[in-house]
N, C-alpha and C positions, 0 to 999 in steps of 0.2 A: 105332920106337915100341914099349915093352913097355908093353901092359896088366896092371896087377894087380890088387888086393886094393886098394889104395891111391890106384887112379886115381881120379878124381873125372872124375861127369858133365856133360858141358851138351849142349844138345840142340837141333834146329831143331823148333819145333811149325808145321804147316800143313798145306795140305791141296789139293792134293796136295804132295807133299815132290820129288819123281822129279825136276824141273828146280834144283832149289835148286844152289845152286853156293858156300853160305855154309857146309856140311860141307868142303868139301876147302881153301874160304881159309881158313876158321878154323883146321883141322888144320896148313897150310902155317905161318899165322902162330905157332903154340903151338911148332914147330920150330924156328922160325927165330930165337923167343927164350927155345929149351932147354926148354922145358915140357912138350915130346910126352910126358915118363912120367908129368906132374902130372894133366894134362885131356887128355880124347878127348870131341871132339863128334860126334853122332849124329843122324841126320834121324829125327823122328815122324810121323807122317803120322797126323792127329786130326781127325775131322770136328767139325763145328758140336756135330752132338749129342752127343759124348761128352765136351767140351774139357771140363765140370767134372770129371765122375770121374777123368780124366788129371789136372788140376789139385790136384784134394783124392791122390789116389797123392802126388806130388810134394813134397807138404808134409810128408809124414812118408818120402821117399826121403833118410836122413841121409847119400851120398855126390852128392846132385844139387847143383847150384853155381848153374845158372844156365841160361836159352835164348835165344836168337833166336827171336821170335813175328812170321809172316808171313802173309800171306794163306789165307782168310777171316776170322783169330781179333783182330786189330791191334784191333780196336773192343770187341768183345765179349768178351774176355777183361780188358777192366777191370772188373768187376764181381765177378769171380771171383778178386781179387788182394787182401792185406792192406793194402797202403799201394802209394801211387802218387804218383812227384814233381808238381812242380807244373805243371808243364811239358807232363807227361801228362794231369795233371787237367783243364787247362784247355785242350787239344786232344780229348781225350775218347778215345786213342788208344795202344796201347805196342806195341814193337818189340822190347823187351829187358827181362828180370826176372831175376831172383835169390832166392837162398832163402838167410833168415841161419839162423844156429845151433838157433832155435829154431822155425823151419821156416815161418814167416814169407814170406810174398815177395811183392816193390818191383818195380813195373814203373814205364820210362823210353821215354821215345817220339827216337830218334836220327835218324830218316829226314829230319826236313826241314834240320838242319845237314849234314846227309851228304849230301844234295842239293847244295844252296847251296856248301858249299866244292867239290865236285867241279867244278861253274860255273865256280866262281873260279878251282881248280887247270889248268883246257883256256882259261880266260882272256877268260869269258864274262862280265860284269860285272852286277849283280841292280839296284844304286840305282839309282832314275831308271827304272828298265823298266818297258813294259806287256807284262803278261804273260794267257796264257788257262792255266785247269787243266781237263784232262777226268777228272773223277772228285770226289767228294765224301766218300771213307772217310777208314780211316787215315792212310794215307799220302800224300793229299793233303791233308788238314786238316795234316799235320806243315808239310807241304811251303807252306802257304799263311801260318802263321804264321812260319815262317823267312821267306819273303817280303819279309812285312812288315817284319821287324825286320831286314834289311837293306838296307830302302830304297826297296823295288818303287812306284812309284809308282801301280799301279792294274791290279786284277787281276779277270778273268774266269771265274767258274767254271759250266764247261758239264757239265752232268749230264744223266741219261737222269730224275733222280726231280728233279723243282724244288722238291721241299720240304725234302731230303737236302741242297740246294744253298744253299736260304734258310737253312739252319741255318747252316751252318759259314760265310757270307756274318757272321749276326748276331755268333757267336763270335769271328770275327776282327773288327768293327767294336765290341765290347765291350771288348778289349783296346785295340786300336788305331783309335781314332773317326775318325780324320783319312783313314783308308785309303782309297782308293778302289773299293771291290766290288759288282759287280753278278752276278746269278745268271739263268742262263736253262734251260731244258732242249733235249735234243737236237733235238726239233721246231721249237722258237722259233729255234732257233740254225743251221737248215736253209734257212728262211725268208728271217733275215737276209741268209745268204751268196747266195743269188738276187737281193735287193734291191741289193747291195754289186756282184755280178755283173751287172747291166745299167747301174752305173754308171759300167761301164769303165776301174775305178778303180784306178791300176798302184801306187799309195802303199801300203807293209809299213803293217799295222793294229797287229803283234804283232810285241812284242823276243823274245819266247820263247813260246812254243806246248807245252806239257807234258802228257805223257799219265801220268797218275799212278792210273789203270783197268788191270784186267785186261784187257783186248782187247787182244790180240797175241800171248798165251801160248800161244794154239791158231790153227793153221792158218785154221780155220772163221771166227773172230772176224770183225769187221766192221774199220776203222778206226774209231781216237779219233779225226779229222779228216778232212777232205773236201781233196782235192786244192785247191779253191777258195783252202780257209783254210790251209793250208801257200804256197802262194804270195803269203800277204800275211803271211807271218814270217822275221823275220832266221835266226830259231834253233828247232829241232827239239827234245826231248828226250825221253826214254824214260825211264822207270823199271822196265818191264819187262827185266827180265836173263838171260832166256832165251825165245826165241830170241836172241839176240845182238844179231843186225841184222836186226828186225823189220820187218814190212810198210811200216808206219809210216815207218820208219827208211831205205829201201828206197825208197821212193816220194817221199820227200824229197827224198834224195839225186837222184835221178833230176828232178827240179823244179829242183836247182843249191839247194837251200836247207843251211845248213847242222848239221849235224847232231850230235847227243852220246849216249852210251849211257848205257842204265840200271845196267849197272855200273859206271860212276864213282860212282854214289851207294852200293851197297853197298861200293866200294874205299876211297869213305873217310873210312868207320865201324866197318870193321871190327877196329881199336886199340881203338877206344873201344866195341867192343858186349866184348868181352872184358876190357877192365878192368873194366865194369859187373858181367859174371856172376860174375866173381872176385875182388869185391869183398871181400866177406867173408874170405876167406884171407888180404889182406890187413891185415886189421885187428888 
């Protein structure tokens, strides 16, 4: 790689940056198809409170091209953006933006196709499933209207906030009326698996089980699921991508359930979060 005068930026924004693992596939990918002297990406590390001043810099940065926007900013940095696809709009959500010539910038929300085909590419199949999501943000709102538009038949989203969870519950049944979604919080949903557990009841409740929450990413963290409810699912998933092979992931396995990582979902999006930020140059 030589950097110049002439390279062009893109950047990872989030917060903390130190686990991201989307600087060295992005780097790996820009090599692999000759670009390393075009674009170098680079991790930010942007809390909450500074994301607009980073943002407003950005706009008038005339070699930035584009970023990868990851946790905590997926939600809140739509507000802070000039134009947002539709797709974002109506998730409430973005992943990936861009900045055109006139310093402008288009955020796009990738995470829940890049979920979904990862499924599909390990041979996990979405139509017809019942599925639970533990989280209510970005990346699980991506991930629950992918869902739906591939078929899921009836999906559970377990939250610590029930009303984080009524929302994104109402937005995908506004799209999609016919959906089937119900929303409970962590308490309700503690309850249940007590009730489910004296009923001795060895029947998989769930075809996929998804942790689409930060809990995992620190040692400290609790479980998105209770050993209970891991033993009444076909399938495990993570969306956390570092650690690797999370507690979660770990404790599954050890149940005989079977299990998928969170980097299948960043593997693959990652073509398409870089055609996104390098849109422009190509136009």
């Amino acid at each position: 790689m030589t950097i110049s005068g002439q390279t062009r930026i893109l950047a990872l924004i989030g917060d903390p940056v130190v686990q991201a693992k989307t600087p060295t596939l992005i780097n790996k990918l820009l090599h692999a198809q000759g670009q390393q002297d075009d674009y170098v990406l680079i991790p930010m590390q942007v809390s909450s409170s500074h994301l607009q001043e980073v943002l407003t810099g950005l706009h008038h940065m005339q070699n930035f091209c584009g970023a990868v926007i990851t946790m905590p900013h997926k939600m809140a940095i739509c507000a802070l953006l000039d134009f947002l696809t539709d797709e974002a709009q109506a998730i409430g959500a973005v992943n990936v933006i861009y900045r055109d010539i006139a310093g402008k910038l288009y955020g796009h929300i990738l995470d829940g196709e890049g979920f979904v085909n990862g499924l599909l590419a390990a041979g996990h199949s979405v139509q017809g499933s019942h599925c639970i999501l533990r989280g209510a943000g970005g990346a699980a709102s991506a991930i629950g209207f992918a869902l739906a538009r591939h078929g899921c038949q009836s999906l559970q989203i377990y939250n610590r906030s029930l009303k984080k969870a009524e929302l994104l519950k109402a937005q995908l049944q506004a799209v999609y009326p016919a959906f089937e979604v119900t929303a409970v919080s962590a308490e309700q949903h503690i309850l249940d698996l007590f009730t489910q557990e004296e009923n001795k009841s060895s029947q998989k409740r769930f075809d996929i089980a998804i942790n689409a929450s930060s809990l995992g990413m620190q040692a400290q963290d609790a479980l998105p699921f209770s050993a209970a409810l891991i033993k009444r699912c076909k399938l495990v998933a993570e969306c956390v991508i570092a650690p690797e092979h999370t507690a979660l992931l770990q404790l599954s396995h050890s149940l005989g359930v079977k299990t998928h990582l969170g980097l299948n979902m960043l593997n693959s999006q990652l073509a398409l979060m870089l055609e996104f930020m390098t849109r422009q140059d190509t136009k």
